[in-house]
C-alpha positions in Angstrom: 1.4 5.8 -37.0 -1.8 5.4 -38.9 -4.2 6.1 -35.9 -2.4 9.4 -35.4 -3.9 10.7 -38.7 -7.0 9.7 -38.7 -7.3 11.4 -35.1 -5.9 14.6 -36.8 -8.5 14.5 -39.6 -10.9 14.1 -36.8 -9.7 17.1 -34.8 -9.5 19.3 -38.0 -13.6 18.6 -38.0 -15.1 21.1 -35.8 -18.5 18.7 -36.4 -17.4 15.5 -36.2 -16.0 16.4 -32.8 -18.7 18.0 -31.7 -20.9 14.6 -33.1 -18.4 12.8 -31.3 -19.4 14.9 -28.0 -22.8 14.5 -28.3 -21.7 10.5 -28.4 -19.9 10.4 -25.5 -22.5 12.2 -23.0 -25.0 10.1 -24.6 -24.8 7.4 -22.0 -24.9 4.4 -24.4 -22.7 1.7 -23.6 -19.1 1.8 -25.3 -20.5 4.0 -28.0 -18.6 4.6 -31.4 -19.2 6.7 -34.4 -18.4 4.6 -37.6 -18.8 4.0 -41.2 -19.9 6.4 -43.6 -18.8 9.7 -41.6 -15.7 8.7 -40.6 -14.9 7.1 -44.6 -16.9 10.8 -46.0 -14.5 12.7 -43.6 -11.2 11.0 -44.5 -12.2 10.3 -48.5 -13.8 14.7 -48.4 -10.3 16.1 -47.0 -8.2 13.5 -48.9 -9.3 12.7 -52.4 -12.6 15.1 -53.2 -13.6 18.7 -52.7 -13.4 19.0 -48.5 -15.6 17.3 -46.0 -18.9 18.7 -46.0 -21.1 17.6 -43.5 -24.6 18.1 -44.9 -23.7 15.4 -47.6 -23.3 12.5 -44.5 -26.5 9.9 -45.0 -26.5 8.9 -41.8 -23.9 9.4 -38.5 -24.1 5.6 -37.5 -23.5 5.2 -33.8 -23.0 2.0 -32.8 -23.1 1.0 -28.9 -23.2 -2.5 -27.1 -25.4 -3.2 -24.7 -26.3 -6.9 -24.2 -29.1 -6.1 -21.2 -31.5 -4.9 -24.1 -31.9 -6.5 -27.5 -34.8 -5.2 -28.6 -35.0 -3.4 -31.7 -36.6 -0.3 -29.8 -33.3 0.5 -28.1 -32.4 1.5 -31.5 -34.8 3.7 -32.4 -34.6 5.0 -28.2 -31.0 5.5 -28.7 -31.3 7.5 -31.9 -34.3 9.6 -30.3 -31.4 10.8 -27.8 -29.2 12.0 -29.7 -31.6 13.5 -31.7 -32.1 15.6 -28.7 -28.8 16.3 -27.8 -28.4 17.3 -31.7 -31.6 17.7 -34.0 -29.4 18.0 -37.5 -27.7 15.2 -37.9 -28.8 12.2 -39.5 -28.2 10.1 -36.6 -28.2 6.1 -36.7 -27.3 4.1 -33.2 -27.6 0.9 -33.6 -27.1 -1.5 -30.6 -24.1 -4.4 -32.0 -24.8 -6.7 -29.1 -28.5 -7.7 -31.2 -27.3 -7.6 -34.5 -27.3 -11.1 -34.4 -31.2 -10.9 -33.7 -32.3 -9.2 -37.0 -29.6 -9.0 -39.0 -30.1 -12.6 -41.2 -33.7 -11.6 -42.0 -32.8 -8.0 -42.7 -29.9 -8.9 -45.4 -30.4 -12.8 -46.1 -27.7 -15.4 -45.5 -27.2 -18.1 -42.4 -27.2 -16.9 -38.7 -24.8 -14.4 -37.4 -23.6 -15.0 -34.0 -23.9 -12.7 -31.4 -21.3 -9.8 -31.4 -19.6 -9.2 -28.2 -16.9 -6.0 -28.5 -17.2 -3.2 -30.6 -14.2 -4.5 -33.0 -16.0 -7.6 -33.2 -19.0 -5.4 -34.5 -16.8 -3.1 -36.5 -14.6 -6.2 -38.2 -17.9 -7.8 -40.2 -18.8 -3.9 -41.9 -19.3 -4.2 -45.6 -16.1 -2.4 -46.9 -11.9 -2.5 -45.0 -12.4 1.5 -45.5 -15.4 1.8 -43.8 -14.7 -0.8 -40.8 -13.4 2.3 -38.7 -15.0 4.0 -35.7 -14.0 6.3 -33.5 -15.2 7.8 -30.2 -14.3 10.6 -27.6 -13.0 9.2 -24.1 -13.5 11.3 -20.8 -10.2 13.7 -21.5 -11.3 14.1 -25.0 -8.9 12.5 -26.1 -9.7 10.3 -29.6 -9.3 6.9 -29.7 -9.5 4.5 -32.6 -10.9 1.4 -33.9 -10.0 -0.3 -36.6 -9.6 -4.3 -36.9 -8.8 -4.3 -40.2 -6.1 -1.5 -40.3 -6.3 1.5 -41.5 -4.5 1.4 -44.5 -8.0 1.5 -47.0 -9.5 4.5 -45.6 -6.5 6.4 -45.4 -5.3 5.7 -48.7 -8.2 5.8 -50.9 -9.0 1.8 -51.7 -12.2 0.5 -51.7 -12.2 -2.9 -51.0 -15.0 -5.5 -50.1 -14.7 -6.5 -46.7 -16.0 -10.2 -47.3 -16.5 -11.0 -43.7 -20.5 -10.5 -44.1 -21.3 -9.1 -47.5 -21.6 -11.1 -50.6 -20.5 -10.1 -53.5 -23.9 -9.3 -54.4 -24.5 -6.6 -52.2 -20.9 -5.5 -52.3 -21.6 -4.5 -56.0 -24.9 -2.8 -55.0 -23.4 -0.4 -52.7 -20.5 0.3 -54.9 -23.2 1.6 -57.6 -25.1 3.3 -55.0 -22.0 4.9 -53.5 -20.0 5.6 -57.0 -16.8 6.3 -55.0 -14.3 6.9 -57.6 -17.2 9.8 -58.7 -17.3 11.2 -54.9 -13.8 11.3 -54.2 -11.8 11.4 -57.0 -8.3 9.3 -56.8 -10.1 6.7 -54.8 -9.2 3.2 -55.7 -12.3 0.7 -56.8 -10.6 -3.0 -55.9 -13.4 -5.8 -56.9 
């Protein structure tokens, strides 16, 4: 099963667990790290040089909370964990009001309101990177991915149309240079 090895990637990092700690007794509401991290973990161990952790741009957090949509939850959110954890480059983001800022942050029509977390995690910009993963109460890992996990854990970067044009898809492939990061990744445009 594809979930069982992402969660042993994920165990095999004594940060990202610890990150995923630090999540967990947060107290933010059904919060997930995603993204980045969990694609520089996978892509490091897989297809480049190891997983270093000081080469992560940001740990986004992502949390839904639909009692608060201000935009200074956000910055509240990431202040905590901060705390918990000066070093990382930490990121929380509540999903529940992306639906607020999100169309004058990036352009295009209005987005409506996200309800789950793999609601959230289903519109992120690449298949590969629509993954998040969290720490329940018995530490035990659990996973989600609406798309699959089939991109991340073999390599293939793929456009995840949902929300990103093809505009932006081909701005964050040059900013990311995948194939240069993690050698024997696939580039699909």
């Amino acid at each position: 099963m594809r979930e069982d090895e992402l969660r042993e990637l994920v165990q095999r990092s004594p940060w990202l667990i610890r990150a995923l700690g630090v999540v967990r007794d947060s107290g933010l509401p059904d919060a997930w790290i995603g993204a980045g991290a969990v694609r520089d973990l996978a892509w490091g161990v897989r297809y480049g040089d190891g997983f270093d952790p000081s080469s992560v741009r940001d740990v986004d957090v992502v949390f839904l909370d639909p009692t608060d949509l201000s935009r200074d939850y956000d910055d509240r959110a990431t202040r905590r964990l901060m705390v918990a954890w000066p070093d990382p480059p930490w990121e929380a983001k509540n999903q529940a009001a992306v639906h607020t800022w999100y169309p004058a942050k990036f352009g295009g029509g209005p987005v409506a309101p996200l309800r789950t977390i793999a609601d959230a995690v289903a519109t992120w910009p690449e298949y590969a990177t629509a993954v998040a993963v969290r720490l329940d109460a018995h530490d035990q890992i659990a996973v989600c991915a609406p798309h699959g996990l089939d991109d991340l854990l073999d390599g293939v970067w793929r456009c995840n149309p949902t929300r990103v044009s093809p505009e932006i898809s081909r701005q964050r492939l040059v900013r990311h240079r995948p194939a240069e990061r993690w050698p024997g990744v696939r580039v699909v445009t």
